[in-house]
C-alpha positions as CSV (number, residue, x, y, z in Angstrom):
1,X,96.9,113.0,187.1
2,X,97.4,114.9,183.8
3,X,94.3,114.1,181.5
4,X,94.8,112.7,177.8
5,X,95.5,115.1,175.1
6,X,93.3,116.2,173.4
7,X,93.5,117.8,169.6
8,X,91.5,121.0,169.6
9,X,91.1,123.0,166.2
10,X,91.5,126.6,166.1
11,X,89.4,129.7,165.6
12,X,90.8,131.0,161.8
13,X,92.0,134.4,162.8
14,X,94.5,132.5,165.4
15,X,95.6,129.6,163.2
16,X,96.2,131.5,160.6
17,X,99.1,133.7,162.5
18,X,100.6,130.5,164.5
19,X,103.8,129.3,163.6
20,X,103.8,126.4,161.2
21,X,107.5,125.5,161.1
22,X,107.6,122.1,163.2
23,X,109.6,122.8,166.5
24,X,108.8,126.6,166.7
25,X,106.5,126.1,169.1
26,X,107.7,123.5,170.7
27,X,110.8,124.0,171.3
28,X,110.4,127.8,173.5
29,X,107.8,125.9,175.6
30,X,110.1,122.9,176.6
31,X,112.7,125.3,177.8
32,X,109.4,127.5,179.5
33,X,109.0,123.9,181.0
34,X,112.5,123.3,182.1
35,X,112.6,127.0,183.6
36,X,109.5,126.5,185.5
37,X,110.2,122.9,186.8
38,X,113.8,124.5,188.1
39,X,111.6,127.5,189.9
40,X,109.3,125.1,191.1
41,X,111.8,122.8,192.8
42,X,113.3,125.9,194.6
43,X,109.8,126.9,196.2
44,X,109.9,123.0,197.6
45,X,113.0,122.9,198.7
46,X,113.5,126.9,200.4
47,X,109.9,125.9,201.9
48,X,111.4,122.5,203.3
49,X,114.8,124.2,204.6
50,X,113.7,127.3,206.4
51,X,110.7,125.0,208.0
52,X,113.4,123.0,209.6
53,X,115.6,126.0,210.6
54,X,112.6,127.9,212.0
55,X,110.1,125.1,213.2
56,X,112.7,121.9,214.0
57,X,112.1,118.0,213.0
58,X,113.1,118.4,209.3
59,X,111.5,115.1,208.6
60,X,108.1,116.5,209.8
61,X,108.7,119.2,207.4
62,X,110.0,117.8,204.8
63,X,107.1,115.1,205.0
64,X,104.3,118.3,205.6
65,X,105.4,120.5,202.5
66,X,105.8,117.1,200.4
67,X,103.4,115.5,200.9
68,X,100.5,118.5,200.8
69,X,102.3,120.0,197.7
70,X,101.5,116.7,196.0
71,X,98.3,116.7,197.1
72,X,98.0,119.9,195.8
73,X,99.3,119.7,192.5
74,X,96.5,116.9,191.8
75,X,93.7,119.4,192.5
76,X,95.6,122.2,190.3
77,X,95.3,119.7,187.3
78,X,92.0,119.3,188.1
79,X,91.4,122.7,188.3
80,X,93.4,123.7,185.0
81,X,90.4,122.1,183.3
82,X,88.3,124.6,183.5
83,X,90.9,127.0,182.0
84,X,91.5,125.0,178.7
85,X,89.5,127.1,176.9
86,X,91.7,130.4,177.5
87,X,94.9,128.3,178.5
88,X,97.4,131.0,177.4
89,X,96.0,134.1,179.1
90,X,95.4,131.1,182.1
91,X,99.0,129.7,181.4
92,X,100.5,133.4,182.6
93,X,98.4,134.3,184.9
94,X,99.3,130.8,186.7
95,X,102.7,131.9,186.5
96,X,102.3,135.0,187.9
97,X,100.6,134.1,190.5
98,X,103.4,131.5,191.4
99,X,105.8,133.6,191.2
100,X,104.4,136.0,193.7
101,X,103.6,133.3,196.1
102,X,106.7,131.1,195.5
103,X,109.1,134.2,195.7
104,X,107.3,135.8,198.3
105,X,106.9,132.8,200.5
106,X,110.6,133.1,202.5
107,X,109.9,136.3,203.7
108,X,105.7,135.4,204.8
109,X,107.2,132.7,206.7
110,X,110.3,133.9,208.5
111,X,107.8,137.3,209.3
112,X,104.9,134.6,210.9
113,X,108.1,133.2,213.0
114,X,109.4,136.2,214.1
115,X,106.4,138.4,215.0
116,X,103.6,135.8,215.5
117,X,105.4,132.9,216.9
118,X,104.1,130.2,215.1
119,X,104.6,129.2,211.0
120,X,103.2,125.7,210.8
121,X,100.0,127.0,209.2
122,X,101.5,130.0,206.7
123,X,103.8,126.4,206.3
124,X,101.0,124.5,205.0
125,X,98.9,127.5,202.9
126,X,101.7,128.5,200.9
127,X,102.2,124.8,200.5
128,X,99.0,124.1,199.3
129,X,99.3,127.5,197.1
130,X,102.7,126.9,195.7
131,X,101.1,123.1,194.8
132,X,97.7,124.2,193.2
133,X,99.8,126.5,191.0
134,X,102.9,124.2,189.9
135,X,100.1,121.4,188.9
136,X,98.2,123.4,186.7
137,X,101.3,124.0,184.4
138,X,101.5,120.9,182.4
139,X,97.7,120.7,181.5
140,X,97.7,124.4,180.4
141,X,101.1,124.1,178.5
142,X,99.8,121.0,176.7
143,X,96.7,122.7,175.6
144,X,98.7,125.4,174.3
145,X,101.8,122.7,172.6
146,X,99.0,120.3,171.0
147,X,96.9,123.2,169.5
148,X,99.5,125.0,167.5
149,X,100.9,121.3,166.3
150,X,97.8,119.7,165.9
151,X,97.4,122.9,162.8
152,X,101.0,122.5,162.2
153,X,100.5,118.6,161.0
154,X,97.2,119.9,159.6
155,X,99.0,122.2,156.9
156,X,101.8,120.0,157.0
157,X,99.5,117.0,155.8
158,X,101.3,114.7,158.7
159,X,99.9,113.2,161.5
160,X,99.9,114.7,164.9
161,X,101.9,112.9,167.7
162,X,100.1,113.9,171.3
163,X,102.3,111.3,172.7
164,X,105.5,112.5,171.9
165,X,104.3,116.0,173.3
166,X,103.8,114.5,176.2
167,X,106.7,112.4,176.9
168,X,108.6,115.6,175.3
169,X,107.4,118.1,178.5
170,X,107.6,115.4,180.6
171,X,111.6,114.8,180.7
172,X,111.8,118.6,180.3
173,X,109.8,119.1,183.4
174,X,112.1,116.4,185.3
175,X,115.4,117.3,183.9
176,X,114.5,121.3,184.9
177,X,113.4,120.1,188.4
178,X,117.1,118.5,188.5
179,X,118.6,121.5,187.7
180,X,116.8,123.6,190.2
181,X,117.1,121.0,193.0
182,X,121.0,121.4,192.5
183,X,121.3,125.1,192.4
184,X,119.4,125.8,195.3
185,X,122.2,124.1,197.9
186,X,125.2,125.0,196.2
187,X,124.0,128.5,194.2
188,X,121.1,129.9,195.2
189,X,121.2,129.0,199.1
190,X,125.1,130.6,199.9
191,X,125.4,132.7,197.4
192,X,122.0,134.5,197.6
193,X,120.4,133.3,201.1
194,X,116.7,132.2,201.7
195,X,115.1,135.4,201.3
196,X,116.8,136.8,198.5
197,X,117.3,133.4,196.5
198,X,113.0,132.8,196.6
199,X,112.6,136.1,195.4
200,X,115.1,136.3,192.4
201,X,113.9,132.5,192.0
202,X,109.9,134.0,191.5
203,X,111.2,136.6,189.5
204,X,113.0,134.4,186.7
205,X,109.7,132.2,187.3
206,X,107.8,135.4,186.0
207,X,109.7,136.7,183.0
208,X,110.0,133.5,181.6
209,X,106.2,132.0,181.9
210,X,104.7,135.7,180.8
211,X,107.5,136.2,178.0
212,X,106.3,132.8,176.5
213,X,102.8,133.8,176.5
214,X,102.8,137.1,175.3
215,X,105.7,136.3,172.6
216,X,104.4,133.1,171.2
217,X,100.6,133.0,171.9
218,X,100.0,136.5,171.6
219,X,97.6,135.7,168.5
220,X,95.1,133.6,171.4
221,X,94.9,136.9,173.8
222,X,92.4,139.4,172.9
223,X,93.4,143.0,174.0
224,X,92.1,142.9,177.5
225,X,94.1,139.7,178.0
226,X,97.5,141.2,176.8
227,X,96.7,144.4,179.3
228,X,95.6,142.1,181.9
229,X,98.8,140.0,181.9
230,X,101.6,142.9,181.5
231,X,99.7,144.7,184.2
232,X,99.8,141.9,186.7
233,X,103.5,140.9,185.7
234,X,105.1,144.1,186.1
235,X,103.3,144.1,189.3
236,X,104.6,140.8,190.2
237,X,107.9,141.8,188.8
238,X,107.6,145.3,191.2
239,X,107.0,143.5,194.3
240,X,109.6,141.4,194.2
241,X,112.1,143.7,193.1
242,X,110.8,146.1,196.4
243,X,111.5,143.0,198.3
244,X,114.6,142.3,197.5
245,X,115.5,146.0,198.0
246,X,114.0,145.7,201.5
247,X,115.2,142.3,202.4
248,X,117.8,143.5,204.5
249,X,115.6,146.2,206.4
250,X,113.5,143.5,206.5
251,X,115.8,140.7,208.1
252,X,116.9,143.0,210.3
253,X,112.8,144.0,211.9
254,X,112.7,140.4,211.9
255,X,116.2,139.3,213.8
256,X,114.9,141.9,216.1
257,X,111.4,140.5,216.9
258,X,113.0,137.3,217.9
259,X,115.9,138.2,219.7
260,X,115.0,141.6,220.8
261,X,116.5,144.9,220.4
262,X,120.2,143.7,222.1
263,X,121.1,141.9,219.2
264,X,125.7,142.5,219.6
265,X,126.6,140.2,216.4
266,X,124.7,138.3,213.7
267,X,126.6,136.1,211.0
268,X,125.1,133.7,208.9
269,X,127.8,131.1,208.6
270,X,127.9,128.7,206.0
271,X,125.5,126.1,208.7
272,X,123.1,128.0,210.3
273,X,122.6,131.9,211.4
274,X,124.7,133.0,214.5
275,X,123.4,135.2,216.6
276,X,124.6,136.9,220.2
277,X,122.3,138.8,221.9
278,X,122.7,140.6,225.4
279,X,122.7,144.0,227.1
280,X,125.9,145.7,227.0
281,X,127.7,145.1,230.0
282,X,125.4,141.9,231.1
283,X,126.5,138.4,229.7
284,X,125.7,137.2,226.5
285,X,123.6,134.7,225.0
286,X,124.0,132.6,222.1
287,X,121.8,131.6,219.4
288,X,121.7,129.0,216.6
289,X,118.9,129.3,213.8
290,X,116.6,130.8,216.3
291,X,117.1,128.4,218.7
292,X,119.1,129.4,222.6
293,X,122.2,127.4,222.6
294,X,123.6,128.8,225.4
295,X,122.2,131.4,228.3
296,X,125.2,133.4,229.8
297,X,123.1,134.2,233.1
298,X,123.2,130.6,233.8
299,X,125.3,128.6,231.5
300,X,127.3,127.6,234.2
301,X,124.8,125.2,236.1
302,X,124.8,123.3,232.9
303,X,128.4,122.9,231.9
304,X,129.9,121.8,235.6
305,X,127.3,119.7,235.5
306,X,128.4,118.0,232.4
307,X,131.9,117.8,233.0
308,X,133.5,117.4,236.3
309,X,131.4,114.2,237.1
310,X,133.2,112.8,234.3
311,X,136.7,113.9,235.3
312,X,136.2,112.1,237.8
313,X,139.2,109.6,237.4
314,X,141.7,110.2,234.9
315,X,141.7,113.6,232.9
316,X,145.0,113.6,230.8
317,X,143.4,113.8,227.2
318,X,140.1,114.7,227.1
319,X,137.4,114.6,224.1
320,X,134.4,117.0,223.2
321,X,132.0,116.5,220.8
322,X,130.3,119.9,219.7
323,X,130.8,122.8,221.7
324,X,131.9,125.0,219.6
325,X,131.3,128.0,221.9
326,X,134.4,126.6,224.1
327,X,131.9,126.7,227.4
328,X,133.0,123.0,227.8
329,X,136.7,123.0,227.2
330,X,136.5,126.1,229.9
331,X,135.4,123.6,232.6
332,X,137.8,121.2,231.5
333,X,141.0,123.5,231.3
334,X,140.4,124.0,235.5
335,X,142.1,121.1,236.1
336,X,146.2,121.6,235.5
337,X,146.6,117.9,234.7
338,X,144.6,118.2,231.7
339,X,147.2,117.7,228.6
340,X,145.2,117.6,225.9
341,X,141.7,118.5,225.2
342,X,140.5,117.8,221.0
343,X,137.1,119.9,220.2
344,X,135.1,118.0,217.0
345,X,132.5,121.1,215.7
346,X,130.7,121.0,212.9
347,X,130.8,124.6,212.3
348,X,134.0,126.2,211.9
349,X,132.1,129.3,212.3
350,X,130.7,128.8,215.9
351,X,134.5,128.3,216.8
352,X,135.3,131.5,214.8
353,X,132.7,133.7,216.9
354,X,133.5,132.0,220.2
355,X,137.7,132.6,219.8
356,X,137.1,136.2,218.5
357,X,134.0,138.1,219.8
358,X,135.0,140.1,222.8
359,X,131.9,139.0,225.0
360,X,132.0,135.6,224.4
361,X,136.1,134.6,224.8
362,X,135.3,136.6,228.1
363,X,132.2,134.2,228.9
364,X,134.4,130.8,227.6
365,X,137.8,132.4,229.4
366,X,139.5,132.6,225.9
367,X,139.4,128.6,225.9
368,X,140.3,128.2,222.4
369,X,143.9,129.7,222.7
370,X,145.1,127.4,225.4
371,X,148.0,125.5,223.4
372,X,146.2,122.1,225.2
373,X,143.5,122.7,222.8
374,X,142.9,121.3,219.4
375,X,139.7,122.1,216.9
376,X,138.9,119.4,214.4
377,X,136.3,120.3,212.0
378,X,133.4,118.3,211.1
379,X,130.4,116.1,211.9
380,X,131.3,114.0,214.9
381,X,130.2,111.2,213.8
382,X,132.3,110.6,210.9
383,X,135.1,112.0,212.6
384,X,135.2,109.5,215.0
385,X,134.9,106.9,212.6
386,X,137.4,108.5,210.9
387,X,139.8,108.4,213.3
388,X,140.0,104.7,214.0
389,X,142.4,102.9,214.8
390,X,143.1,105.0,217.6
391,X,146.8,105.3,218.7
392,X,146.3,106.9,222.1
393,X,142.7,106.7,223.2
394,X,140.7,109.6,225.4
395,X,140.2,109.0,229.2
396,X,137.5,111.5,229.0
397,X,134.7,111.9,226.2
398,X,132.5,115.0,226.3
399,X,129.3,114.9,223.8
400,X,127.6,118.3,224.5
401,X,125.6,117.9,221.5
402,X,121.9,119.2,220.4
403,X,119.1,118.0,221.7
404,X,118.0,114.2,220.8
405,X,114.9,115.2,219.8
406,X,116.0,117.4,216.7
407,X,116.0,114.7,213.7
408,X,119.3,116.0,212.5
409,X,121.1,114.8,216.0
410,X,119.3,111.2,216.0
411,X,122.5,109.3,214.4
412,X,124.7,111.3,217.6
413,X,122.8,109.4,219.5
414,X,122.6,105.9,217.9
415,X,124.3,103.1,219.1
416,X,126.5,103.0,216.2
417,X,127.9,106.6,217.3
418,X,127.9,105.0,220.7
419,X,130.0,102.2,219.6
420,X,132.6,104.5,218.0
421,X,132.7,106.4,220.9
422,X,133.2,103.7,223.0
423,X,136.3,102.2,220.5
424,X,138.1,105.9,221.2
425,X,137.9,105.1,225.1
426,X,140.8,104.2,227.2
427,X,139.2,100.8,229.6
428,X,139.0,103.2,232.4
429,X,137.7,106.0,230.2
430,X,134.3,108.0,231.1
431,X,132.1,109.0,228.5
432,X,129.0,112.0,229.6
433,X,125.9,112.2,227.0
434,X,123.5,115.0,227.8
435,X,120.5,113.4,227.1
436,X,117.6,115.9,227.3
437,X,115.3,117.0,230.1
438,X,113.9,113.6,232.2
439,X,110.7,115.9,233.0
440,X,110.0,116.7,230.1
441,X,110.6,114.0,227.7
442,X,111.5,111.2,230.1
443,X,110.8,108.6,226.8
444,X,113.8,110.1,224.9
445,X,115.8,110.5,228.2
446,X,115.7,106.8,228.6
447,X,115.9,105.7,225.0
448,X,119.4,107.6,225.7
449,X,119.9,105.3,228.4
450,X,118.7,102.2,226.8
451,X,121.2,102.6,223.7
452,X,124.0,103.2,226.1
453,X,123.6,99.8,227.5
454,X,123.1,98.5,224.1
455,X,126.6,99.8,222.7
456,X,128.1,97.8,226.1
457,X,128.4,100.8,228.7
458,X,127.1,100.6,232.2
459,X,125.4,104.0,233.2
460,X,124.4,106.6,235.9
461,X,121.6,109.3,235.5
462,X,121.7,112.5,236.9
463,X,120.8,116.0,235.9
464,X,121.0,119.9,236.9
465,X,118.3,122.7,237.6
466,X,118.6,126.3,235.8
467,X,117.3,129.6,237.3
468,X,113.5,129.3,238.0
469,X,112.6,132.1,235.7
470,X,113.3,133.2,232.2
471,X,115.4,131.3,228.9
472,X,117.4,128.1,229.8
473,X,120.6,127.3,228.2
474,X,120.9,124.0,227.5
475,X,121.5,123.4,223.6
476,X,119.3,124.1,221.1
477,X,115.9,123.5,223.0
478,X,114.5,124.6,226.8
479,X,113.0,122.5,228.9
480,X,110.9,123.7,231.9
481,X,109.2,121.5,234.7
482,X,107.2,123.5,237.9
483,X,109.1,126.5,236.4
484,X,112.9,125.4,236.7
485,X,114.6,124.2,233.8
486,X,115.8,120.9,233.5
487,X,118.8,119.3,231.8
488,X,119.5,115.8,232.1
489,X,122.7,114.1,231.7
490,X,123.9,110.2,231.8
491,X,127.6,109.0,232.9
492,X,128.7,106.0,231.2
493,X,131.9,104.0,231.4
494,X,132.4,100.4,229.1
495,X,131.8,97.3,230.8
496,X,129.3,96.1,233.3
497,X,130.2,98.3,236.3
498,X,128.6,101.8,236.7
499,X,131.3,104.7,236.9
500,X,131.1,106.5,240.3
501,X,128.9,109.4,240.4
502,X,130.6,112.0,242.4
503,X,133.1,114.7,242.2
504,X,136.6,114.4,241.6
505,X,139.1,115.0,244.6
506,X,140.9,117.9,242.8
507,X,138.3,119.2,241.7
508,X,138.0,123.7,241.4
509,X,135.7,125.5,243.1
510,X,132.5,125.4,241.4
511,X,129.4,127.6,241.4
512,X,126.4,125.1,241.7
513,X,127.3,121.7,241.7
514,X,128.4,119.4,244.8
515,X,128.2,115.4,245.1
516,X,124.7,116.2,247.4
517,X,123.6,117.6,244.4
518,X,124.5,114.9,242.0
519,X,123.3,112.3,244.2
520,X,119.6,114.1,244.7
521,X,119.5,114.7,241.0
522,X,119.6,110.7,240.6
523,X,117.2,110.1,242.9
524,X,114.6,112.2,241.2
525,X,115.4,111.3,237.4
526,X,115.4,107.2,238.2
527,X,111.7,108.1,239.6
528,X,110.9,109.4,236.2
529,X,111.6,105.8,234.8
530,X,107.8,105.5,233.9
531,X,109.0,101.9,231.6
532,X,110.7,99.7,231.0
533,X,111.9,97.5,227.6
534,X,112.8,100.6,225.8
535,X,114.8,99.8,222.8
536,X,118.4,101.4,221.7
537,X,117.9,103.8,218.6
538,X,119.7,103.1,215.8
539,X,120.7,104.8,212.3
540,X,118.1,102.2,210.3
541,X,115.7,102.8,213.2
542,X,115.9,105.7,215.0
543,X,113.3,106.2,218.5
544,X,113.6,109.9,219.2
């Protein structure tokens, strides 16, 4: 809470070198306001975005960085009391210091990632930093506003109007915290990236909160204030600059800390950071922000196992939801009756990497230049609603999606995204959902299952084992149980009558996977059914 103005009177030899002309003080410190609102927005949201991308669960995040930033701002108010007195030489060095931490705070937290593994806590400090900071602005600013205008009225002989001050930074403070929240998705985000965007962001957040002080309150600073505050902007103002000289050095340390010193190609597309990583000569793996979408040692086990059991039956036109890297549409090109196989991604990018870098068209067998293949672009979920009524529906649909547990994938995993599916089904169509590891998170696994039957399919579990040892490469997250990762998968078909769970007659020669193996795998994932009653997720309510 802000506390009420208050009209203070001036020592002589300031008043008497304050502007008097109603609005000239005013007016510079709404647009400080509206500057510093913006700046402050941007430390919010760039802390909320690259928490999601590095961490996961951006509604966790989003709730963390909220939630203890406005926390935080209510002790900064609290603590701006005791600054009243000097509020201008306390006004810029408040802005100073939020401009280190707020421009700095990309680069902290993408270096606890990559070298220490974990950037929860540095999530929460800066945070509760970047908070303190940001609420200490309006009390300090007001002090300054209502003591030049309170002598302003005084000479004036009119009578001072605290509220109007206040409602006056108020909508300058929310219209600025518009303007930021806009141009950090479409300006600051593509055009400048995380890193760079914070730091020019704390920057602009410097120049303009020093400037006002030491232009228009320079009459309140003695000359050990003045010093102090040039002193510690320009070193604000060199740090960040070094920074953003070094931010590429820098990204480059850090890309290297994560994925090791094999890194073959890193793009940032306009989604997500692409990265492919492998030694030369050895088969590559594939990474989305961070996390290991596909494993090229043992990728295999987990793509038979998530198509042929559906091919089981007819195969002419075929439907995949997500993979992008073509790993899928490989599987399903083996069989020559395939005629038509449509690939929904949500990043045109992925598909870019996966039809043109050397080690990965190798990996998917140049998949995306079969003529049988299409590439529609865009979330799956609208696409498929999008694409109703259906004129010739898919005997097959494919949805190698993320994980369920990543809050971003909960709607691909509704039963409203079911029930779309479902209307782009022939009667005798098949439709595979990998659902997550049944080890490891048997609740979500079955809450998979559950909203199946919800959105009218009939199902059958099963799953596949990885190599005992080392990264998994099942998307987005690994899942290890007594050392061998686990992927679990569910075949559904509409109607009341399971599909058969076996492998079809024509089926190629595969690497891993036989009907023994499917069968065993359903054995051991119905004995991780630990309850039952487990309701479907939906869009209002999701249950991952």
């Amino acid at each position: 809470m802000i506390d009420p103005p208050v009209t203070m009177t001036l020592p002589p030899k300031w008043a008497a070198r304050l502007p008097e002309r109603p609005g000239a003080v005013r007016y510079p410190v709404l647009v400080v306001v509206f500057v510093c609102a913006a700046c402050g927005l941007v430390y919010e949201l760039e802390l909320v975005a690259l928490a999601s991308y590095l961490i996961g669960d951006s509604v966790t995040q989003a709730s963390v960085v909220l939630s203890v930033m406005v926390f935080a701002m209510g002790v900064g108010s609290l603590l701006a009391k005791r600054l009243r007195c000097r509020a201008a030489v306390g006004f810029g060095l408040v802005e100073g210091g939020l401009a280190l931490v707020g421009g700095c705070s990309a680069m902290v937290l993408y270096a606890a990632f990559a070298w220490l593994g974990d950037s929860q806590y540095v999530l929460v400090a800066f945070s509760l930093a970047i908070g303190v900071l940001i609420g200490a602005e309006i009390p300090l600013l007001m002090s300054l506003i209502q003591r030049a205008e309170a002598r302003g009225a005084v000479h004036r002989r009119e009578q001072h109007d605290p509220a109007g001050t206040v409602a006056d930074l108020f909508a300058a403070d929310y219209v600025g915290a518009l303007v930021g929240g806009l141009a950090f998705p479409f300006l600051l985000l593509p055009w400048l990236g995380q890193l760079t965007g914070a730091l020019v962001t704390g920057a602009v957040n410097a120049v303009a909160g020093g400037g006002l002080v030491l232009w228009l309150f320079r009459p309140e600073l003695t000359s050990r204030s003045r010093l102090l505050l040039v002193g510690a902007n320009l070193s604000v103002l060199a740090v960040l600059a070094t920074a953003t000289v070094l931010v590429d050095d820098f990204e480059q340390a850090a890309r290297r800390a994560v994925y090791g010193d094999s890194i073959r190609v890193a793009v940032h597309t306009e989604l997500q950071e692409v990265v492919v990583t492998g030694e030369r000569g050895g088969p590559p793996d594939l990474f989305l922000d961070g996390r290991l979408r596909v494993d090229g040692q043992d990728e295999y086990r987990y793509h038979e196992a998530l198509v042929h059991p559906a091919m089981n039956g007819p195969h002419a036109r075929v439907l995949i939801l997500g993979g992008g890297d073509g790993l899928a549409a490989r599987e399903v090109l083996r069989y020559p009756d395939v005629r038509e196989v449509t690939v929904v991604e949500l990043d045109p990018g992925v598909v870019r990497l996966a039809s043109t870098a050397p080690d990965l068209t190798a990996l998917n067998a140049d998949a995306f230049r079969d003529p049988r293949v299409t590439v529609a672009y865009g979330d799956a979920f609208s696409w498929l609603r999008g694409s109703r009524p259906v004129q010739e529906r898919y005997d097959v649909v494919i949805s190698d999606l993320p994980d369920p547990g990543i809050t971003p994938s909960a709607k691909l995993y509704s039963e409203e995204f079911y029930g779309l599916a479902a209307g782009s089904l022939a009667a005798d169509g098949r439709l595979v959902v990998h659902a997550g590891s049944a080890d490891a998170r048997p609740r979500t696994y079955w809450t998979v299952d559950a909203t199946l039957r919800a959105a009218g399919f009939a199902t059958r579990p099963y799953g596949a084992a990885g190599r005992a040892s080392g990264l998994t490469a099942g998307p987005d997250r690994a899942a290890r149980s007594w050392g061998t990762a686990k992927w679990g998968f569910l075949l559904a078909a509409p109607g009341p009558r399971p599909p058969a769970l076996a492998l079809p007659t024509d089926v190629p020669r595969l690497r891993s996977l036989t009907s023994g193996s499917l069968l065993a795998a359903e054995d051991h994932i119905e004995r991780t059914r630990t309850e039952d009653g487990l309701r479907s997720s939906t869009l209002v309510h999701p249950r991952y």
